[in-house]
N, C-alpha and C positions, 0 to 999 in steps of 0.2 A: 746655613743661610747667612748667619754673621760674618762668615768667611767670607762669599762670594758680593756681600755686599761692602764688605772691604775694599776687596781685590776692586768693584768695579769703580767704588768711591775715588782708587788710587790712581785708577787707568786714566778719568776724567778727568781729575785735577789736574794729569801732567800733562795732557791733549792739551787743554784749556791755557794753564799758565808757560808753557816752557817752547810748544812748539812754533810760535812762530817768532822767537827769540831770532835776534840777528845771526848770531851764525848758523841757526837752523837755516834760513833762510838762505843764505849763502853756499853753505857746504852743503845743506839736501835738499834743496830745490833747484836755485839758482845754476851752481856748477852742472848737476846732471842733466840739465834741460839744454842749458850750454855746449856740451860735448855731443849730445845728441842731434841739435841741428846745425853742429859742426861738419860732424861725420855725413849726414843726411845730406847739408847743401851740399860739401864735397862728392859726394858721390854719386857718380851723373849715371849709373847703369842700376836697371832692377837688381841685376845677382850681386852686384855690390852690396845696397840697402841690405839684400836677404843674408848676406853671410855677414855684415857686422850686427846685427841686430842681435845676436845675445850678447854677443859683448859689451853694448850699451847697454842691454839689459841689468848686465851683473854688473856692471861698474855705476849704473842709478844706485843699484839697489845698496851697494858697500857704500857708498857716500853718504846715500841719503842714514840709512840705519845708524851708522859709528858718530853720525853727526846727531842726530839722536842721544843717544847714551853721554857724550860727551857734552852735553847741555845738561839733560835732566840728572843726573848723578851728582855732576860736579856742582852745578848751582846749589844743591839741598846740602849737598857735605858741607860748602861753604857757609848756607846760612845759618847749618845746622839741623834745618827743620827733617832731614833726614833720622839725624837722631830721636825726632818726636814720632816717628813715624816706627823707629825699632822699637818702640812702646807699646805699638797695636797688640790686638791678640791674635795673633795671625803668625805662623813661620816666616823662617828668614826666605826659605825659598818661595813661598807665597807672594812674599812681597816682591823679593825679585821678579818673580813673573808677572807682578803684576804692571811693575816699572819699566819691564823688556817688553809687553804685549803691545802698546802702541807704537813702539818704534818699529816692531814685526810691521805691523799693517800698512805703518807708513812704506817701509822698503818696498811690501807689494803693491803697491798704489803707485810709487817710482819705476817700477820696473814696468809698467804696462802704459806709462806716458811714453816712450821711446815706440812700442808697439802702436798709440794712434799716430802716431808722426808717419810712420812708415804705411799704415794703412791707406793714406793718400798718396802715395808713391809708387807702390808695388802692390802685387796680387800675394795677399799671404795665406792662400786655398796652399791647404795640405798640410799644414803645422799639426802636429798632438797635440793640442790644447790641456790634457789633462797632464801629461809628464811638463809640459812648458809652465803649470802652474805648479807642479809638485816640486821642481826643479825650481822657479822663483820664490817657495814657500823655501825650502832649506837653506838659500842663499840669504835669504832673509833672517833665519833664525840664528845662522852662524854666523852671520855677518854685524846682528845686534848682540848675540853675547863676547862676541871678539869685541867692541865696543865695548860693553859692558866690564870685563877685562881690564881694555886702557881704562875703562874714570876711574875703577877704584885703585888703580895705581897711583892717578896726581891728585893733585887737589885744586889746582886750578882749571879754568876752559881750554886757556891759551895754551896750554900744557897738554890737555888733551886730545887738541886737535894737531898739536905737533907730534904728538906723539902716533895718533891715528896716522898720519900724513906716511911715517916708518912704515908701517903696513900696508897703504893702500897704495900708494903709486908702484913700489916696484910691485904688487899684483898686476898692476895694469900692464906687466910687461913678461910677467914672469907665468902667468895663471891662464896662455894660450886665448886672452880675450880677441886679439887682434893680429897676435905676432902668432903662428902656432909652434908650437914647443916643440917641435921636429928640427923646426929651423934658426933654433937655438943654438949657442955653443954646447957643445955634449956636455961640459962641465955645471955648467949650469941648471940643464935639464934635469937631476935628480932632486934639486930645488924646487921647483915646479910642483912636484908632485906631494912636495912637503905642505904647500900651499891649502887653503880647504874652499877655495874661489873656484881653482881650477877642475872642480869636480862638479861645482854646480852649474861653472861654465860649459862643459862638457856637455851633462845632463841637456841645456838650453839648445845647445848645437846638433845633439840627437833627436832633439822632438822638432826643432825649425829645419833645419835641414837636411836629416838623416845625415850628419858628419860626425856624431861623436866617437872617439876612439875608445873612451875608457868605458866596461861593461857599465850599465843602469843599476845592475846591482851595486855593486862594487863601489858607485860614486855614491849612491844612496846611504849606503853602512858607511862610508867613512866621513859623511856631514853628521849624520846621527851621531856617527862618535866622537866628531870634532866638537857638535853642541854641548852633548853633555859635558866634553871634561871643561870647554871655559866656562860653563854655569856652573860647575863645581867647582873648578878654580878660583873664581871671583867669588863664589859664596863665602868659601876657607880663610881670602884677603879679608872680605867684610871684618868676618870672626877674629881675626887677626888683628887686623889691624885699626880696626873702628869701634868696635865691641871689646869693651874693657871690663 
């Protein structure tokens, strides 16, 4: 019971004081609402709307989450109060999750603002609503410990959003959002698949418009195994290099 009232203590406080910091605002709201009715007013045909919309989807959702992580992380290493917080009685990975669960939420709450845009636009009868949410749940979880990742690597914001910035734009280009990876340079396309966007992308593409190429299974096992190793990896830097 003292655990989870921790855990949920932890959740709230960084809802409350971090997320509507300026570059939250900017990098996970602002930008992804941006590019959505970018794409949106550009595109004057229903079937247009309907095939980019995962790809807004999953590029909300990478923005909004790594912009996350990269506020709440770096603000508390910097003030410190992170360190008061490695104090609790609580595991490291506890708190980890407890610091990763609202930026989850947030990416799924980004990812289905691009879905009411288009809802006044196009008929979107037919989707799997259940893989479409299973699929923005995993893009979320890999996309906030990929975050999670960059903070404990800098120690500053400004550092961590540039550093984000490394990772996410070439996804926007590389992870079949928009461009599909068929029509790639060959050379580049086994890049692609190195990527762990392009699987949840996929995923998106299978349940909205019966397009995905890569099996359900397949992309499913390799977000599960992309979460777990950057939540082990950033756990290891913690221990490493924060814990003395």
């Amino acid at each position: 019971m003292n655990k989870l009232m921790a855990y949920w203590s932890i959740l709230i406080k960084d809802m409350k004081n971090y997320y509507l910091k300026p570059p939250n605002i900017s990098w996970g709201i602002i930008f992804p609402i941006s590019w959505t009715l970018m794409f949106f007013i550009k595109s004057n045909s229903a079937v247009d709307i309907r095939e980019i919309l995962p790809g807004v989807m999953a590029l909300s959702i990478l923005f909004g989450t790594t912009s996350m992580l990269a506020v709440t992380i770096t603000f508390e290493r910097k003030s410190r109060s992170f360190e008061r917080l490695l104090l609790a009685p609580i595991s490291l990975n506890l708190l980890m999750l407890a610091k990763t669960t609202g930026a989850i939420f947030f990416g799924i709450i980004n990812a289905f603002i691009p879905v009411l845009f288009a809802s006044f636009m196009v008929d979107l009868s037919g989707i799997n609503w259940l893989i479409t949410f299973l699929g923005v749940v995993m893009i979320a979880v890999t996309s906030t410990f990929l975050g999670l990742f960059i903070a404990v690597s800098v120690s500053e914001v400004f550092e961590a959003q540039t550093f984000s910035n490394f990772f996410r734009f070439p996804m926007m280009f590389l992870c079949g959002l928009f461009i599909p990876i068929e029509n790639l340079p060959v050379f580049v396309q086994p890049l692609s698949y190195v990527l762990p966007l392009t699987y949840g992308a996929d995923m998106l593409k299978f349940s909205i418009n019966s397009a995905g190429s890569i099996s359900l299974w397949v992309s499913l096992l390799v977000l599960i195994g992309y979460a777990m190793a950057l939540f082990m990896i950033s756990t290891h830097n913690i221990k490493k290099r924060w814990i003395y």
